[in-house]
C-alpha positions as semicolon CSV with decimal commas, in nm:
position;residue;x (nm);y (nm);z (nm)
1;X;-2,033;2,412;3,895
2;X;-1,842;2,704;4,068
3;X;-1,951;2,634;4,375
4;X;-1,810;2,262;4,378
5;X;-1,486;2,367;4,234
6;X;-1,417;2,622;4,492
7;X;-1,408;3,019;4,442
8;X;-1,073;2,982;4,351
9;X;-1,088;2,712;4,027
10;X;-0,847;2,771;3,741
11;X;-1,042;2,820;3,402
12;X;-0,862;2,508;3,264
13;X;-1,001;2,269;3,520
14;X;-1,367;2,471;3,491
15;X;-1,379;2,392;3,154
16;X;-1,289;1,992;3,125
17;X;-1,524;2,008;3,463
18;X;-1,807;2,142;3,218
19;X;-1,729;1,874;2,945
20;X;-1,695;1,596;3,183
21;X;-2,037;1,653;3,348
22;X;-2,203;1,719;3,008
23;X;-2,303;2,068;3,098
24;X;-2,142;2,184;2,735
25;X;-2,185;2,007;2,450
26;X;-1,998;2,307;2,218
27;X;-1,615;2,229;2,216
28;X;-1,490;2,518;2,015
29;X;-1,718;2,746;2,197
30;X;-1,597;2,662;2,536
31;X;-1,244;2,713;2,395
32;X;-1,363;3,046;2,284
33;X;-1,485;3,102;2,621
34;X;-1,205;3,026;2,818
35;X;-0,993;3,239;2,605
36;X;-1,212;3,528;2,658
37;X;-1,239;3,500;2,996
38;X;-0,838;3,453;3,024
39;X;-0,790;3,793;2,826
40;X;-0,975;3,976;3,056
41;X;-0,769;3,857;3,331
42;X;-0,442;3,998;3,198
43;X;-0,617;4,300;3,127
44;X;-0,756;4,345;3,507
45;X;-0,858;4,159;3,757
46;X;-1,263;4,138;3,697
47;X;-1,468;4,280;3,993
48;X;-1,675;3,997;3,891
49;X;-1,746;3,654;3,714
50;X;-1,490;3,660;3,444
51;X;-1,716;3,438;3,217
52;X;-1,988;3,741;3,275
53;X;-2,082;3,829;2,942
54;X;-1,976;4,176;2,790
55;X;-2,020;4,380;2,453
56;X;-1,769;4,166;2,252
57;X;-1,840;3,879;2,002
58;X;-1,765;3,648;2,248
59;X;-2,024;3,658;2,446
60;X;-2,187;3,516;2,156
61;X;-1,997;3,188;2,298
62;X;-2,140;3,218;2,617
63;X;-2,502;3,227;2,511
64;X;-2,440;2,907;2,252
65;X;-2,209;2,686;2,543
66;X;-2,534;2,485;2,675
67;X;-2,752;2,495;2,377
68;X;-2,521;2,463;2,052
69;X;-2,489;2,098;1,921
70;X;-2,163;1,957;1,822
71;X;-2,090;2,015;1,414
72;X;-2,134;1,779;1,161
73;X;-1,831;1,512;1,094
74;X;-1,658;1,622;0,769
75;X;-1,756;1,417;0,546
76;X;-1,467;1,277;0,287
77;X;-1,489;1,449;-0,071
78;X;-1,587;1,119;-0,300
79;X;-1,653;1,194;-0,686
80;X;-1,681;0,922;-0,924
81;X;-1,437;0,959;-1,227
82;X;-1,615;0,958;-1,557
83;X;-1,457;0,633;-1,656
84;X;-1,717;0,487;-1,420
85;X;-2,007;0,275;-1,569
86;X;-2,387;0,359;-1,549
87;X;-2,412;0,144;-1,225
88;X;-2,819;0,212;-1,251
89;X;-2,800;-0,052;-1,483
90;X;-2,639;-0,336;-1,276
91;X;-2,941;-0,476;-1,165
92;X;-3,052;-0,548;-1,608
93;X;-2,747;-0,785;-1,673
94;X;-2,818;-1,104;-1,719
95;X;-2,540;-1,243;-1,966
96;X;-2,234;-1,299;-1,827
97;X;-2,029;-1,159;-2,137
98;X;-2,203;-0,832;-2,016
99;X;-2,135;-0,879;-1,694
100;X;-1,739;-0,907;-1,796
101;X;-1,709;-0,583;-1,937
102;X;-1,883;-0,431;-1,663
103;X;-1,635;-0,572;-1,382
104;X;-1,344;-0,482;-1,564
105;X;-1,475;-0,079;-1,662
106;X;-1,589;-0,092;-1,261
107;X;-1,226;-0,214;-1,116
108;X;-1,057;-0,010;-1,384
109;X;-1,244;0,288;-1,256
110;X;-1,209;0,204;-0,872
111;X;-0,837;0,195;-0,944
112;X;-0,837;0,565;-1,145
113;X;-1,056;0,661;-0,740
114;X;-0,801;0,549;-0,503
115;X;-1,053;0,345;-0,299
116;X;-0,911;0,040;-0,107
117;X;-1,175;-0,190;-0,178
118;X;-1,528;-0,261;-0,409
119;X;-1,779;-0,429;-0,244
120;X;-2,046;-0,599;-0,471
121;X;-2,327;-0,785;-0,232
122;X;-2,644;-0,908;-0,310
123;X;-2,910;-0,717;-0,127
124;X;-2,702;-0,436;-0,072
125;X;-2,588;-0,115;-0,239
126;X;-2,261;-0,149;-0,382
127;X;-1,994;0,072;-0,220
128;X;-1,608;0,122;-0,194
129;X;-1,353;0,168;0,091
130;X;-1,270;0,487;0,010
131;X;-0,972;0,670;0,269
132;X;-1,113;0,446;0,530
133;X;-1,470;0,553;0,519
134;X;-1,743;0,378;0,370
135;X;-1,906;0,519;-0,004
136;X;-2,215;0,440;-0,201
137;X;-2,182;0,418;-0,580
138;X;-2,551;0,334;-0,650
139;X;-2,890;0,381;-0,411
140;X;-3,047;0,072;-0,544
141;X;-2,960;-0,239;-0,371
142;X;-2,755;-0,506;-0,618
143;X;-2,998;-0,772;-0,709
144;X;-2,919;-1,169;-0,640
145;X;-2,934;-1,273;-1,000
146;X;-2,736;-0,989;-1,059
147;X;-2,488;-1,070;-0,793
148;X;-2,399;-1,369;-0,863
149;X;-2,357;-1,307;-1,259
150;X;-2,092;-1,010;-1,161
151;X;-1,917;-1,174;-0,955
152;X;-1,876;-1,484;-1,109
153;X;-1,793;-1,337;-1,497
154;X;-1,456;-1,300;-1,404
155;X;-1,409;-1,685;-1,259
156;X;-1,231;-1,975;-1,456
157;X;-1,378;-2,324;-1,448
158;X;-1,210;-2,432;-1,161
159;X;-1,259;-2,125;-0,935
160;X;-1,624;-2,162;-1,008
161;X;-1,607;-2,576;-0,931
162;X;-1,455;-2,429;-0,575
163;X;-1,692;-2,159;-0,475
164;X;-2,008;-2,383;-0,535
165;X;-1,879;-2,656;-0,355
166;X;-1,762;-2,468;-0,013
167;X;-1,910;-2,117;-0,099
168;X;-1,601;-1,960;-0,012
169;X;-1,329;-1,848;-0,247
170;X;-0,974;-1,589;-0,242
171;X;-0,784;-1,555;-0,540
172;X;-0,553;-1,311;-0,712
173;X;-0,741;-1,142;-1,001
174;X;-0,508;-0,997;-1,251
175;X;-0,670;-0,768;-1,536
176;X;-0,339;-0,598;-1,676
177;X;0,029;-0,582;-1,581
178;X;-0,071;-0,297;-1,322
179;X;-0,423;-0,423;-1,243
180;X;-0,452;-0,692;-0,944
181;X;-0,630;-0,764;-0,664
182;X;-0,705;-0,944;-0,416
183;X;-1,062;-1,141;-0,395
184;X;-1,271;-1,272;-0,163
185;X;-1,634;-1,415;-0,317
186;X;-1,866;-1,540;-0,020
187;X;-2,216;-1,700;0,004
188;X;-2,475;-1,520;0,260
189;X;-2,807;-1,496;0,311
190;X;-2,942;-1,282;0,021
191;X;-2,723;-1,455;-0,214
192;X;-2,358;-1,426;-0,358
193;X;-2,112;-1,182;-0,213
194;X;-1,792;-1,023;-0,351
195;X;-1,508;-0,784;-0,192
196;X;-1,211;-0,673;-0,426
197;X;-0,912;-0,514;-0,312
198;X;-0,689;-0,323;-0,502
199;X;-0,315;-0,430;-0,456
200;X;-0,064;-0,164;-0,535
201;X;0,057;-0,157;-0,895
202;X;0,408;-0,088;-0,777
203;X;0,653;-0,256;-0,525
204;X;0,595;-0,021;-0,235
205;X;0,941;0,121;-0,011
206;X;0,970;0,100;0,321
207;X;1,070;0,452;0,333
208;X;0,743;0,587;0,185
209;X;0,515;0,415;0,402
210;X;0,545;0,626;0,733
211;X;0,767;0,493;0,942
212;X;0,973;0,746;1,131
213;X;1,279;0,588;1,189
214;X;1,350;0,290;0,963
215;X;1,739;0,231;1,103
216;X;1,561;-0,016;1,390
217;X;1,354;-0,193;1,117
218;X;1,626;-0,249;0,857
219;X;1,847;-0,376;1,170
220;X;1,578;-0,631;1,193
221;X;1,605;-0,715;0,809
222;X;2,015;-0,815;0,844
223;X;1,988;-1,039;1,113
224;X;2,076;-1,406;0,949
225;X;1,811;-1,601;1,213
226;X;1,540;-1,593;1,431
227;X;1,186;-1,455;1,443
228;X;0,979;-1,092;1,334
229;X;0,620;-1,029;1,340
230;X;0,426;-0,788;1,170
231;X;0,081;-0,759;1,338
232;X;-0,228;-0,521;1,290
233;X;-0,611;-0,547;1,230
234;X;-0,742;-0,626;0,913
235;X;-0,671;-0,333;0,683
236;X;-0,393;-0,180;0,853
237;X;-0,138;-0,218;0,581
238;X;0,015;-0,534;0,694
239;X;0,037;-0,709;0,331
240;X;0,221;-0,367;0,198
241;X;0,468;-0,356;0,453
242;X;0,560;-0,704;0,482
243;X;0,611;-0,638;0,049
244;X;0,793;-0,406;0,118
245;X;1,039;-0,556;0,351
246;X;1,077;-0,857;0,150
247;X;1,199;-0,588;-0,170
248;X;1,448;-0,446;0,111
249;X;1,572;-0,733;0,183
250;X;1,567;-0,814;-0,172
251;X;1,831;-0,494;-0,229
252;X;2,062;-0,535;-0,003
253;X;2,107;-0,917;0,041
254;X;2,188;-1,213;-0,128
255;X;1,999;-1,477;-0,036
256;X;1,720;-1,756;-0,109
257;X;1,357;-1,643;0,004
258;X;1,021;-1,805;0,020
259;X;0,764;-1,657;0,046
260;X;0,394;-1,857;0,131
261;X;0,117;-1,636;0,085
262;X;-0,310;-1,649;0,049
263;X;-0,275;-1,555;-0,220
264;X;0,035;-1,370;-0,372
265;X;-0,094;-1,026;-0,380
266;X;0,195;-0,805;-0,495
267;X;0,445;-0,995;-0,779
268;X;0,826;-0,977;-0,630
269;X;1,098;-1,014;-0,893
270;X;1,445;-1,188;-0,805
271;X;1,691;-0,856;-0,808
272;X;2,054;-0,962;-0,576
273;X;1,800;-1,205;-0,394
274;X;1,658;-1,526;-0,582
275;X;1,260;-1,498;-0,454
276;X;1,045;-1,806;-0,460
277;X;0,633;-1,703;-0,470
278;X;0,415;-1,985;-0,366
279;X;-0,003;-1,947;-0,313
280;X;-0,190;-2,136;-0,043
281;X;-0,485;-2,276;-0,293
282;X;-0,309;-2,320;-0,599
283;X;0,073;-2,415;-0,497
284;X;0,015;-2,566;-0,178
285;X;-0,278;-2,721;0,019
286;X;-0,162;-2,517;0,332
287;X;0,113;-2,268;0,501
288;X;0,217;-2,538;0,755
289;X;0,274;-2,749;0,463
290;X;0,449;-2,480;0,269
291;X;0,666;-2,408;0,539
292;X;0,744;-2,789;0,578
293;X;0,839;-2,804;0,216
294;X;1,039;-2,462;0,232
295;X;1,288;-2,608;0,486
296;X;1,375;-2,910;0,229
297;X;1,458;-2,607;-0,031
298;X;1,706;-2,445;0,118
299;X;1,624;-2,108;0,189
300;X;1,752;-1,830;0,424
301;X;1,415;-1,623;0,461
302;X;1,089;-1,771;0,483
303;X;0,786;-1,489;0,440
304;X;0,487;-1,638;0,592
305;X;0,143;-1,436;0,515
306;X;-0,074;-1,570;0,800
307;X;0,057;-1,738;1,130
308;X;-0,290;-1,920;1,163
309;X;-0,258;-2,207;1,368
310;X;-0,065;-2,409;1,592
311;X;0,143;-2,638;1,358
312;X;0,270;-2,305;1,103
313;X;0,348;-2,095;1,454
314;X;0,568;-2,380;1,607
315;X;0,710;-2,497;1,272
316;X;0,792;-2,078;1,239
317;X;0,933;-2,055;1,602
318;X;1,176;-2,380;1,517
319;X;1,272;-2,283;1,220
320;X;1,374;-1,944;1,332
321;X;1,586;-2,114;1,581
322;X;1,755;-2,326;1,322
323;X;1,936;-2,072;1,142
324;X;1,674;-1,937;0,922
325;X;1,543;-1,574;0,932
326;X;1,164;-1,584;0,973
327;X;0,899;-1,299;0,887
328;X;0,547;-1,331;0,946
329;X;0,184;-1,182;1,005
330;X;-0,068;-1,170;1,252
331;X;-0,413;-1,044;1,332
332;X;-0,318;-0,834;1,658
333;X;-0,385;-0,499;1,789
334;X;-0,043;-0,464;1,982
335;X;0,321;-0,627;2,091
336;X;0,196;-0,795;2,434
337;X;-0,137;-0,927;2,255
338;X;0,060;-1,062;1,991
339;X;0,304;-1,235;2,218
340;X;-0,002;-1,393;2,375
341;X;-0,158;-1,525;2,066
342;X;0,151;-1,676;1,958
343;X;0,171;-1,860;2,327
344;X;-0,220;-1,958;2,381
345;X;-0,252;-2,160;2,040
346;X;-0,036;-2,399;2,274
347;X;-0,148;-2,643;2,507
348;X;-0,076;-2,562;2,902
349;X;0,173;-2,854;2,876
350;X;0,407;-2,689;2,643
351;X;0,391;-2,347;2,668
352;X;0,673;-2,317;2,913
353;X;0,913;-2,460;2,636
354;X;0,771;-2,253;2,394
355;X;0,858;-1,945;2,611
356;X;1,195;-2,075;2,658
357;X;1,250;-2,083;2,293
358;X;1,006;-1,739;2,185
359;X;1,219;-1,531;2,388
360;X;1,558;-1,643;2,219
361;X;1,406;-1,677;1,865
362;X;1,214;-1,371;1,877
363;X;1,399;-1,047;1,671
364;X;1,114;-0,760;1,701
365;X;0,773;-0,751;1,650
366;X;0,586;-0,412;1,464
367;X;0,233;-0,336;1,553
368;X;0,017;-0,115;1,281
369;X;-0,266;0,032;1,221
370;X;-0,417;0,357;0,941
371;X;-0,601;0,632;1,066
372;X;-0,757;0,898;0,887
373;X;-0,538;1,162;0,827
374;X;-0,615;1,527;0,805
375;X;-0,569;1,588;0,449
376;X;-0,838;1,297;0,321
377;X;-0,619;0,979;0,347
378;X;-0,473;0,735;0,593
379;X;-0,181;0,805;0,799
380;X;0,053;0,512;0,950
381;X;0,047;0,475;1,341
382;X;0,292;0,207;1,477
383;X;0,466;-0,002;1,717
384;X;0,798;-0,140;1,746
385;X;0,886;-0,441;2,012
386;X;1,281;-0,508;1,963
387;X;1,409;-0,826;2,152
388;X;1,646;-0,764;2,448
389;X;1,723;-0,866;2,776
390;X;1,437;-0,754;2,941
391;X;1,205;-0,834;2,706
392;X;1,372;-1,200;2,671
393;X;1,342;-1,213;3,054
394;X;0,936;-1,100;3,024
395;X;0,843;-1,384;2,800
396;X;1,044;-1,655;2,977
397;X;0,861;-1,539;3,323
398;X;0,510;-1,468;3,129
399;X;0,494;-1,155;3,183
400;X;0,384;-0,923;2,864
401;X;0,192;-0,674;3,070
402;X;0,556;-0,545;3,198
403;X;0,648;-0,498;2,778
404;X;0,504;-0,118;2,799
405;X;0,756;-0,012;3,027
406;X;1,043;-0,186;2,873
407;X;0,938;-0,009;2,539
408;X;0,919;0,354;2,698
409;X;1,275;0,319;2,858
410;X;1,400;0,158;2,526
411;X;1,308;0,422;2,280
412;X;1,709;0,505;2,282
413;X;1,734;0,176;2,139
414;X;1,467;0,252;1,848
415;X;1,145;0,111;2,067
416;X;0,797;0,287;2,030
417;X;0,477;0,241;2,158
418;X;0,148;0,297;1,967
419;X;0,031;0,602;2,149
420;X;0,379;0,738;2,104
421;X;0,330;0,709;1,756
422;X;-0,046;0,886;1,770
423;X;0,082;1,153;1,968
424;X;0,394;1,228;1,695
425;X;0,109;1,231;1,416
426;X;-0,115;1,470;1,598
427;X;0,184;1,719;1,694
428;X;0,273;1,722;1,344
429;X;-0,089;1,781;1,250
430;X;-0,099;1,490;1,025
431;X;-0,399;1,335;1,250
432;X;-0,723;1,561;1,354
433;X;-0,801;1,615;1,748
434;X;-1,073;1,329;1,791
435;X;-0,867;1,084;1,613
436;X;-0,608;1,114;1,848
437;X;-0,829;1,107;2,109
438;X;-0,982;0,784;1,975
439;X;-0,671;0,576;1,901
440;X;-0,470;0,660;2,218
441;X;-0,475;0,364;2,461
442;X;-0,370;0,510;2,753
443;X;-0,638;0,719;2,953
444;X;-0,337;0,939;3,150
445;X;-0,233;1,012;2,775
446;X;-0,553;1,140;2,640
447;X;-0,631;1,314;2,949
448;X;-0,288;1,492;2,894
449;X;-0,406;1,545;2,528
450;X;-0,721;1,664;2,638
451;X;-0,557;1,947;2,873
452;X;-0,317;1,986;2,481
453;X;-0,623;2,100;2,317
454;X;-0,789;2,321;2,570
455;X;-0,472;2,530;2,522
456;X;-0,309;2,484;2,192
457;X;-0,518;2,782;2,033
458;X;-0,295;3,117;2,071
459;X;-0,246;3,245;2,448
460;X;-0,222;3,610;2,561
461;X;0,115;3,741;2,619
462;X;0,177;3,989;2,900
463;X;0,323;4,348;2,812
């Protein structure tokens, strides 16, 4: 390795030289190592190799650098509380009376954990979402019979009418004025499937979500038109936010809002604003029709919980252009995807107009997404797209790859791009090393991390 480096190699590049050819598979050992062989370099030059072993407890690193496998992942602490049913017993119900009590102890309990979401799944163990990470409640593998009577118990004659005949259900479940969630009961191979998340008992704030500077986001909330997107994954805390910009908005304006949602997860109450909840299922057949209806109702905001198709993403874009201010979701990883899945549900034929009118509707879009945080929860890593001139001269001219430049030279203006965000979390030691390393996107940024770590242990200091 020395010899291809050159007599002359700094210890720095010698080490990521070592990880990148494999030839140490011990991390904090080589950083051990380094730092050894740095110390003796202040001390006096070394008449030899200054990784040469010595009497000193770090030559212990030296002998461990090729042979030591990488530690275990920390695995998240998980107890259940005692309020918890005997789940061994899951697989005996047969009565669905029984099987009642049991769901409500079980989501009572999962609430009293913290976990995101129960899974219940025939031929499976059940488990939670628990800080991200996956968690076994039982080892014994839910039965079908037993399935099917859990997750049906909690169903009302017409939810039950719907999930036989298309084997696919979502509803709101509410147990107790703090106790909802949101359901999804599915049909699979082994039998009858159920995931319940738990939706926050209390209206969340904007300011206690993570966000690091909220003055560009409110800005977005005043505007009296146009167009702002909140995209992210699925379970990156889209539904909370967009709750709690709608009880923002709800504060400081006074205006008529809509709201369409599948389903309504967390219950807004009219405060200066007068809020209008409707539920795709059970108010209206669809969100393109919703949003058809809402413009006959007079409203000023219109919340939309999915942009899912064609006809709801142009009846959005027009209606933000027609004096209305329009918020809604979508399943994207960051601004210039989600630009492009608003523009490819279009036909070639039309997706110059649509452009033309994107780019003048648009407000700001905000990219999210949880990571595991340091102390055992999730922290929030985002993204925020504001509309300007160069960004309104990108989408008319098609060209989103050009949006990461235009948000590094904007961050005056309040712009920010997702690795910006990573980076912040991991100087403020929110986020561990390897996440950091995982969620950055740009490989010149996690090679600069990389050289970060090598070196943010405590250096030697000349006399």
């Amino acid at each position: 390795m020395a010899q291809s480096l050159g007599e002359d190699a700094e210890i720095v590049p010698f080490a990521e030289e070592l990880l990148r050819e494999r030839a140490c598979v011990d991390f904090d050992a080589l950083q051990d190592l380094v730092e050894f062989a740095y110390a003796r370099s202040l001390e006096a030059e070394p008449a030899s190799n200054p990784f040469q072993p010595v009497e000193s407890p770090s030559s212990a690193a030296t002998a461990s650098i090729a042979s030591t496998p990488p530690p275990a992942p920390q695995q998240v602490r998980f107890e259940l509380p005692e309020s918890m049913p005997d789940l061994s017993e899951l697989n005996s119900i047969s009565d669905e009376t029984t099987a009642a009590e049991y769901m409500r102890q079980i989501l009572a309990a999962l609430q009293e954990l913290g976990s995101s979401d129960l899974h219940l799944c025939a031929g499976a163990r059940p488990f939670v979402r628990h800080n991200g990470a996956l968690r076994y409640l039982d080892e014994a593998p839910l039965a079908t019979d037993a399935s099917k009577v859990l997750n049906s118990a909690l169903l009302n004659s017409a939810q039950r009418e719907e999930f036989e005949s298309t084997h696919d259900l979502d509803f709101a479940l509410t147990l107790g004025l703090r106790r909802r969630y949101r359901v999804n009961l599915m049909q699979h191979k082994e039998g009858m499937a159920g995931t319940y998340r738990l939706v926050p008992s209390k209206i969340p704030r904007l300011k206690d979500l993570g966000f690091e500077d909220l003055d560009p986001i409110r800005q977005l909330l005043t505007y009296p038109n146009g167009l702002i997107l909140v995209a992210g994954p699925i379970c990156s805390g889209k539904s909370v936010t967009l709750a709690a910009m709608i009880d923002d908005i709800n504060c400081t304006r006074e205006e008529h809002l809509i709201a369409v949602e599948e389903p309504i997860e967390i219950v807004q109450s009219s405060k200066s604003c007068q809020i209008t909840q409707r539920e795709v299922g059970v108010h209206t057949h669809s969100f393109a029709g919703a949003l058809k209806s809402a413009l006959r109702q007079d409203p000023d905001i219109i919340v939309i919980g999915e942009l899912r198709d064609l006809e709801t993403i142009e009846m959005a874009i027009t209606a933000s252009e027609t004096g209305h201010l329009v918020i809604g979701t979508l399943h994207t990883s960051d601004a210039a995807n989600t630009l492009n899945r608003v523009l490819d549900v279009f036909p070639a034929s039309q997706q110059t107009h649509i452009r033309v009118m994107l780019s003048h509707a648009l407000r700001g879009i905000i990219c999210q997404r949880l990571v595991p945080s340091t102390d055992g929860h999730m922290a929030l890593a985002y993204e925020l797209l504001l509309n300007n001139t160069a960004v309104r001269t990108l989408i008319h001219e098609n060209k989103p790859e050009g949006l990461v430049n235009v948000m590094e030279t904007g961050s005056a203006e309040g712009m920010r791009l997702m690795d910006k965000s990573i980076l912040s979390l991991w100087e403020s030691d929110r986020i561990s090393d390897e996440v950091a390393l995982k969620n950055l996107k740009s490989e010149m940024k996690r090679a600069q991390l990389r050289e970060l770590i090598m070196l943010q242990k405590p250096t030697y200091q000349t006399t």
